[in-house]
C-alpha positions as CSV (number, residue, x, y, z in Angstrom):
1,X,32.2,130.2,71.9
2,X,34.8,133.1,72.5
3,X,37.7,130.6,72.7
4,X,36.4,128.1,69.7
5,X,36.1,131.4,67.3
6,X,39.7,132.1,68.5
7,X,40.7,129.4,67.0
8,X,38.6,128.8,64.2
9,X,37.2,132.0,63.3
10,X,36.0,131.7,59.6
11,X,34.5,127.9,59.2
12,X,32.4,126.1,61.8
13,X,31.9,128.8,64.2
14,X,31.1,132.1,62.3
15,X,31.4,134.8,64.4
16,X,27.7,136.0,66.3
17,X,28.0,139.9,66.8
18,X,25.2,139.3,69.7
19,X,27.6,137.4,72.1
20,X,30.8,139.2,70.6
21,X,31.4,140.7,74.0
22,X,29.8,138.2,76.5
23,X,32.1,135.8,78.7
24,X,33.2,132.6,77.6
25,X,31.1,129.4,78.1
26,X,32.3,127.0,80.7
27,X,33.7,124.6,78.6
28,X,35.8,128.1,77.0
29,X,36.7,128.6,81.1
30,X,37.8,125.2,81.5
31,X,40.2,125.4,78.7
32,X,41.5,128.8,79.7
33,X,42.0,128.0,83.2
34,X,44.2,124.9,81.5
35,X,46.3,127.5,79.5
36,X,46.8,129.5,82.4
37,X,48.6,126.7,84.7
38,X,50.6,125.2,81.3
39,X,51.6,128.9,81.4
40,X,52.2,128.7,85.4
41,X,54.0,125.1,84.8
42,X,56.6,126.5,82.4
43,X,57.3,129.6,84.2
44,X,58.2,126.9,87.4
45,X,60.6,124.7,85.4
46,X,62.4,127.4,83.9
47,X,66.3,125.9,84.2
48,X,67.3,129.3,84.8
49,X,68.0,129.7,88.4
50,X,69.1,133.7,88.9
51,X,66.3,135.0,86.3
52,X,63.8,132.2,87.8
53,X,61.5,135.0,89.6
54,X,61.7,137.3,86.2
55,X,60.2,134.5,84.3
56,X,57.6,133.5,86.9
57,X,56.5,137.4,86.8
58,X,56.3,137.5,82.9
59,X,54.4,134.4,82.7
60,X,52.0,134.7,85.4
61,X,50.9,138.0,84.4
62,X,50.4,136.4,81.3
63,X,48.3,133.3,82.4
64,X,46.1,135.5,84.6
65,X,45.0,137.2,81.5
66,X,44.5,134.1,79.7
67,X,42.5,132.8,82.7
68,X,40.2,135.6,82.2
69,X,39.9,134.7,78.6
70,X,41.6,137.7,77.2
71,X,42.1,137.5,73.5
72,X,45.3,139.2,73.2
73,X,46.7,137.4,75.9
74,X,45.4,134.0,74.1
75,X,46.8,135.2,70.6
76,X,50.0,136.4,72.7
77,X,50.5,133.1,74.6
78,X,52.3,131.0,71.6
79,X,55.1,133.5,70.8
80,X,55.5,134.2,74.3
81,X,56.0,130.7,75.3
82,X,58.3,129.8,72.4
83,X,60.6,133.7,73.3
84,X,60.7,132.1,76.2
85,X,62.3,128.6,75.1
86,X,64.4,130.3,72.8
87,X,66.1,132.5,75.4
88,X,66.5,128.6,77.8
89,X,67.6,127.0,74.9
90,X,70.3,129.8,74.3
91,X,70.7,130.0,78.0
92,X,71.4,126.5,78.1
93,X,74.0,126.2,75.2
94,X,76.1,128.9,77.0
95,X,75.8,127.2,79.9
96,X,77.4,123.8,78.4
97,X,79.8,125.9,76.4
98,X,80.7,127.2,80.0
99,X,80.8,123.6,81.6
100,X,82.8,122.0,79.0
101,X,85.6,124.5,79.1
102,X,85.5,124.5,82.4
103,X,86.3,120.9,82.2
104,X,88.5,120.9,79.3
105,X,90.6,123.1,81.6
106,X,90.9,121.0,84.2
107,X,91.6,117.7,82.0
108,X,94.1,120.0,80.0
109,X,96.1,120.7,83.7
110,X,95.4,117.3,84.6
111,X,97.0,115.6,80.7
112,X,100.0,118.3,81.4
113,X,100.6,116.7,84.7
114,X,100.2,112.8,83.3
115,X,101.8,113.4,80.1
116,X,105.2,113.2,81.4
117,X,106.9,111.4,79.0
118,X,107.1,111.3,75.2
119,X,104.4,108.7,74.1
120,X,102.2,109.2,77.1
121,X,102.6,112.8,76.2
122,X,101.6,112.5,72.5
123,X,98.3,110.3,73.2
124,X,97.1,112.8,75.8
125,X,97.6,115.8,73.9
126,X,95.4,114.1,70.6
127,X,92.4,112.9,73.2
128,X,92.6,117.0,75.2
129,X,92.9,118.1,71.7
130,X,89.9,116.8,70.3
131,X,88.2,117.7,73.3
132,X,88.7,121.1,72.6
133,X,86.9,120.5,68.7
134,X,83.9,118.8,70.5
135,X,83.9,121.2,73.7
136,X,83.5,124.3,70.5
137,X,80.1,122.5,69.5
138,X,76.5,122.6,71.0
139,X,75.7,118.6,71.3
140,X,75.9,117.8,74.8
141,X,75.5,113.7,74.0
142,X,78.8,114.6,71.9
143,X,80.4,116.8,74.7
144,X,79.6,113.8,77.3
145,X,81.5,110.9,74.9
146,X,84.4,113.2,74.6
147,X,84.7,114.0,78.6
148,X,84.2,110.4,79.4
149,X,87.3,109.0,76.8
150,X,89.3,111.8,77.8
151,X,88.9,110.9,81.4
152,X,89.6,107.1,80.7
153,X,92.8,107.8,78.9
154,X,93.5,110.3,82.0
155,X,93.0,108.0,84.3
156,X,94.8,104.9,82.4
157,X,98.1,107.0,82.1
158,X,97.7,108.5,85.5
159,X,97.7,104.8,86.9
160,X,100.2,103.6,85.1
161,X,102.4,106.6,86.0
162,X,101.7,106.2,89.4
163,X,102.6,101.7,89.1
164,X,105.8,103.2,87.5
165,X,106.5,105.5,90.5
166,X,105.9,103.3,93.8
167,X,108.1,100.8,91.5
168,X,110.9,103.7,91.4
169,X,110.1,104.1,95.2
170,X,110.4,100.7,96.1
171,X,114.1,100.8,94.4
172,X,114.7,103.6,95.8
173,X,113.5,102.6,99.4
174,X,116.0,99.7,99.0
175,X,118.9,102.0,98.2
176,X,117.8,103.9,101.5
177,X,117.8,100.7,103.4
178,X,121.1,100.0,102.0
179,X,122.8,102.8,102.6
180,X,121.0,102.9,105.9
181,X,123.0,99.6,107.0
182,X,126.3,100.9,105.6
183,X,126.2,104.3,107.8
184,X,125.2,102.0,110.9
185,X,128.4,100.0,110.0
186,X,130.3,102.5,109.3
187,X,129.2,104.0,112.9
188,X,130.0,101.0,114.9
189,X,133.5,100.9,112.9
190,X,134.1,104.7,114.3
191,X,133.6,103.5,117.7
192,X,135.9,100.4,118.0
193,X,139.2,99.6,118.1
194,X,140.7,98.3,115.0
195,X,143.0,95.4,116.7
196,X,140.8,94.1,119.5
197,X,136.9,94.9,118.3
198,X,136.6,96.6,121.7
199,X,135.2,99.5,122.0
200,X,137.6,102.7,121.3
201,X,138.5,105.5,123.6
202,X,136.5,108.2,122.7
203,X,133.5,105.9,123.4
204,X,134.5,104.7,126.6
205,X,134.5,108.6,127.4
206,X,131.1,109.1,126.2
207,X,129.9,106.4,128.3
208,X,132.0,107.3,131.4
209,X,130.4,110.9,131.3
210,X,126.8,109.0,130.8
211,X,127.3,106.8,134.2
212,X,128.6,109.6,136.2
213,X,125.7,112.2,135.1
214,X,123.3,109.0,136.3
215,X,125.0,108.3,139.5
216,X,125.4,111.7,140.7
217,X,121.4,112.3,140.2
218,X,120.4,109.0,141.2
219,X,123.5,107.4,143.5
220,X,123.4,104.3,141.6
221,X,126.3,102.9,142.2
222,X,129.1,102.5,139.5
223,X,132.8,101.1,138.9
224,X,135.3,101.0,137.3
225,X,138.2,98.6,136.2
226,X,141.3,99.4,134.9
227,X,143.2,96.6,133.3
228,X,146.8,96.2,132.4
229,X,149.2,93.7,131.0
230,X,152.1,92.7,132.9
231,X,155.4,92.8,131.3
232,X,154.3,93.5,127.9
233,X,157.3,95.7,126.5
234,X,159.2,92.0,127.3
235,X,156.9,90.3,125.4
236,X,157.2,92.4,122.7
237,X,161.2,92.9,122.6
238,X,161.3,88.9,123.2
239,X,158.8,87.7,120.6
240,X,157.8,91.1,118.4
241,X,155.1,93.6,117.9
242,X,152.5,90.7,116.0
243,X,152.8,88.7,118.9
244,X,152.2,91.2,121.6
245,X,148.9,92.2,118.9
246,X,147.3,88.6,119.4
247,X,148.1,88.9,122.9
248,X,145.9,92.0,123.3
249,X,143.2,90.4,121.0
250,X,143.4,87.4,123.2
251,X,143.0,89.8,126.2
252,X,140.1,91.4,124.4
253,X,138.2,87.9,124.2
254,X,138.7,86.9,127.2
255,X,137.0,90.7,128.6
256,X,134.3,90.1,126.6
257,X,133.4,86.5,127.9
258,X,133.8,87.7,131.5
259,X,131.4,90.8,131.1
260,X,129.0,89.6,129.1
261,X,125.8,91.7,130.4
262,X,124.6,94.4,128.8
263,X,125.3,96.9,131.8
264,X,129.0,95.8,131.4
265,X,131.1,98.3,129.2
266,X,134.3,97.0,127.6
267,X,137.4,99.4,125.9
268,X,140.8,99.8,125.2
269,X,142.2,102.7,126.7
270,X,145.1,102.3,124.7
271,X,148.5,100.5,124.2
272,X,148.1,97.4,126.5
273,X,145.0,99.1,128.9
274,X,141.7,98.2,129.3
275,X,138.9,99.5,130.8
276,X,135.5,97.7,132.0
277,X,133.1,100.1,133.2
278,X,129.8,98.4,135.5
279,X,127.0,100.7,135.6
280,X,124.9,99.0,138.2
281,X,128.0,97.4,140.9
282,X,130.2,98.8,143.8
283,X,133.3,97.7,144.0
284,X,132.6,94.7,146.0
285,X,131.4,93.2,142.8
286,X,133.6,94.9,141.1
287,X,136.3,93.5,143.0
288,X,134.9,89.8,142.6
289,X,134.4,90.0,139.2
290,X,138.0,91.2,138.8
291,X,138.9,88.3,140.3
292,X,137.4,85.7,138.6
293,X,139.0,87.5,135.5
294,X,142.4,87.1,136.5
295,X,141.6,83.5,137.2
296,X,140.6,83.5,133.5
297,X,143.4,85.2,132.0
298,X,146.0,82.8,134.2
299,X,144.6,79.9,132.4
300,X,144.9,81.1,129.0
301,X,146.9,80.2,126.7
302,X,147.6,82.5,122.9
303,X,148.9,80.5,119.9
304,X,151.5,82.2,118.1
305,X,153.6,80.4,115.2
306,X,153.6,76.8,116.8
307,X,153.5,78.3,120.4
308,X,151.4,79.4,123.1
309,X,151.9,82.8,125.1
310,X,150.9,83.2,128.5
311,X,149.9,87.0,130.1
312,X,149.0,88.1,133.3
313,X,147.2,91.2,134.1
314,X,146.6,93.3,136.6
315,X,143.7,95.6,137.8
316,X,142.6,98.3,139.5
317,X,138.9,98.8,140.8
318,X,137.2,102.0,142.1
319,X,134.0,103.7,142.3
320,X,133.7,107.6,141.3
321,X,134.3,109.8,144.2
322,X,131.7,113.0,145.4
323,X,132.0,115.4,142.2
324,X,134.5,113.4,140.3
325,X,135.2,114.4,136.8
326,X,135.8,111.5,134.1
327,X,139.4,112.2,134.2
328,X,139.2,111.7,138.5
329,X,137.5,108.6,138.3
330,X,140.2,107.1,135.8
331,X,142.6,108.6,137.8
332,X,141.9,107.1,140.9
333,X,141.1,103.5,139.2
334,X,144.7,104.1,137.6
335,X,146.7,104.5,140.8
336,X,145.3,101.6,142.2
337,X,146.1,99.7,138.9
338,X,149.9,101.1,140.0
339,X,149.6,99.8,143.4
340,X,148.8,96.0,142.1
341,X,151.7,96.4,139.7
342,X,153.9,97.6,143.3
343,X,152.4,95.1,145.4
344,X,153.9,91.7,142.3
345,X,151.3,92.2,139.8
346,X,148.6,89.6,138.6
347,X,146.1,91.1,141.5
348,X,143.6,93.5,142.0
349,X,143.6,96.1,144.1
C-alpha cells in the first residue's frame, strides 16, 4: 500500500489516513528489498576504481533506507542514481580523453620516427593529424577507427622502412666483405717479397721470435736453414740483373715444393739468401731435408731468352742454442752457411 501510493498517489490508490503510518505490505517489502540490491548492484559496477568505496558507501546507505521502505529514500533513489551516472559518464569521457592522448602521443613519437622521408613524411603527418581532430571528441567507436588506421599506416611505413634498410645493409655488408678481402690482400702483400712470393724478412722475424718463445718453454725442437746461391755476383755480371731475378724466383719454387708442410716456414732473407725455418725437426731432419734440396736445385734447369741457367746452393743447418736471441740463432746457421761455401760449396753443413 505504502509503496503503490508512492507511485500512484492520486488515482487508484487514494491515500487511507488509517494505515498512513503502518509498514508496507509484503508485496511493498518485496519490491523494496529489489530496489535496495539494484541500488547495491550499481554501487558494485561503478567503473571508477579509486572512488569505488565512496560510491558503495553513498549507495548502500541509500538502499538500506529504501529496504526499510523509507519514502524519502524511495523519492530520493531516481536522482541519486542518475547523479551518479552523470558523474561515470563524465568520469569516463575524461578518462578516454586521457587514453587517446596518451596514444596519440605515442603514435605522434612513433610517425616522427617512420616518417623519414618526404612522402612517407607527408602521409603520416595527415593520418596523426586527424587523429588529433577525432582524439578532441567524446565517441569512443570514432576514437577506436582513428587509432586502428593510424596504426596500419604506422605499421605499413614502419615495414617498409625497415625492407628498405636490411636492403641498405645487405649492400652495405657486401662493401664490408669487400673491403674485408682487400685488407687481407693487402696484408699478405706486406708480408711477401715482391720478386720471389716468399715470405719477407720482417715476417721471417716474427716467426723466428714465435718458435724460439715455444721451444724455450716447451723444448720442442726447432731448425733452421740458411740458404745461399753460389756464385751469383757471376751470374749477374755474365748474364745481367733479369737473369739473376728468375734465378732467385726459380730458387723460390723449388723452396716451396721441397717444404711443403704447414710447419715448414719459407723467406728471403735478402739479396740471394733464404731462410727455411722447421718448427717441429732437429737438425738431423734438418740436415736430410737439406739434402734432398740440393739434389733438387742440381737438377734444375731456368729458362732465360732461349737458354737454361743452372745454380747451385749452399746451406747451413742449426738448431737455437740455450738462451739464443733471433739474431744468435741466424748467426750460428750463417757461419755454418760460410763453412759450406769454405769447404767447395753445393753442400750442407
Amino acid at each position: 500500500m505504502f509503496l503503490s501510493h508512492l507511485i500512484e498517489p492520486d488515482s487508484r490508490h487514494p491515500q487511507d489516513h488509517s494505515t498512513a503510518g503502518a509498514p508496507p505490505g509484503s508485496g511493498e517489502v518485496a519490491a523494496c528489498t529489489s530496489l535496495a540490491n539494484v541500488l547495491r548492484v550499481l554501487a558494485d559496477s561503478t567503473p571508477m576504481e579509486e572512488d569505488r568505496g565512496g560510491v558503495r558507501e553513498r549507495m548502500g546507505r541509500l538502499a538500506r533506507d529504501t529496504e526499510q521502505g523509507d519514502s524519502r529514500a524511495l523519492v530520493e533513489a531516481p536522482d541519486r542514481v542518475l547523479d551518479q551516472r552523470q558523474v561515470e559518464r563524465r568520469w569516463i569521457e575524461e578518462s578516454v580523453r586521457d587514453l587517446a592522448d596518451g596514444v596519440v602521443g605515442v603514435l605522434l613519437r612513433l610517425g616522427r620516427s617512420a616518417g623519414d622521408d618526404r612522402s612517407t613524411g607527408r602521409i603520416v603527418t595527415e593520418r596523426l593529424e586527424g587523429l588529433r581532430e577525432v582524439a578532441r571528441g567524446e565517441s569512443i567507436e570514432e576514437i577506436r577507427r582513428g587509432v586502428l588506421s593510424t596504426v596500419q599506416v604506422l605499421s605499413e611505413t614502419l615495414q617498409k622502412r625497415q625492407e628498405r634498410q636490411d636492403k641498405e645493409l645487405l649492400v652495405v655488408s657486401g662493401q664490408l666483405q669487400k673491403l674485408k678481402g682487400e685488407l687481407n690482400k693487402v696484408r699478405r702483400e706486406a708480408t711477401l717479397d715482391g720478386l720471389t712470393r716468399l715470405a719477407n724478412r720482417a715476417s721471417l722475424d716474427e716467426h723466428m721470435g714465435s718458435v724460439l718463445a715455444v721451444h724455450r718453454i716447451s723444448g720442442r725442437p726447432a731448425c733452421l736453414l740458411m740458404v745461399d746461391v753460389d756464385r751469383f755476383k757471376d751470374l749477374n755480371d755474365r748474364l745481367g740483373h733479369p737473369a739473376g731475378d728468375a734465378a732467385l724466383r726459380g730458387l723460390s719454387d723449388a723452396l716451396s715444393r721441397a717444404f711443403p708442410r704447414k710447419s715448414d716456414f719459407v723467406a728471403r732473407y735478402g739479396g740471394e739468401e733464404f731462410a727455411v725455418v722447421l718448427s717441429e725437426d732437429g737438425e738431423d731432419v734438418g740436415k736430410r731435408l737439406a739434402e734432398r734440396l740440393l739434389g733438387l736445385v742440381r737438377g734444375m734447369r731456368i729458362p732465360w731468352e732461349g737458354e737454361e741457367i743452372g745454380i747451385s746452393i749452399s746451406i747451413g743447418v742449426a738448431m737455437p742454442g740455450e738462451g739464443d736471441e733471433v739474431e744468435d740463432w741466424v748467426g750460428r746457421a750463417d757461419r755454418r752457411l760460410y763453412q759450406a761455401k769454405q769447404e767447395g760449396r753445393d753442400r750442407a753443413v
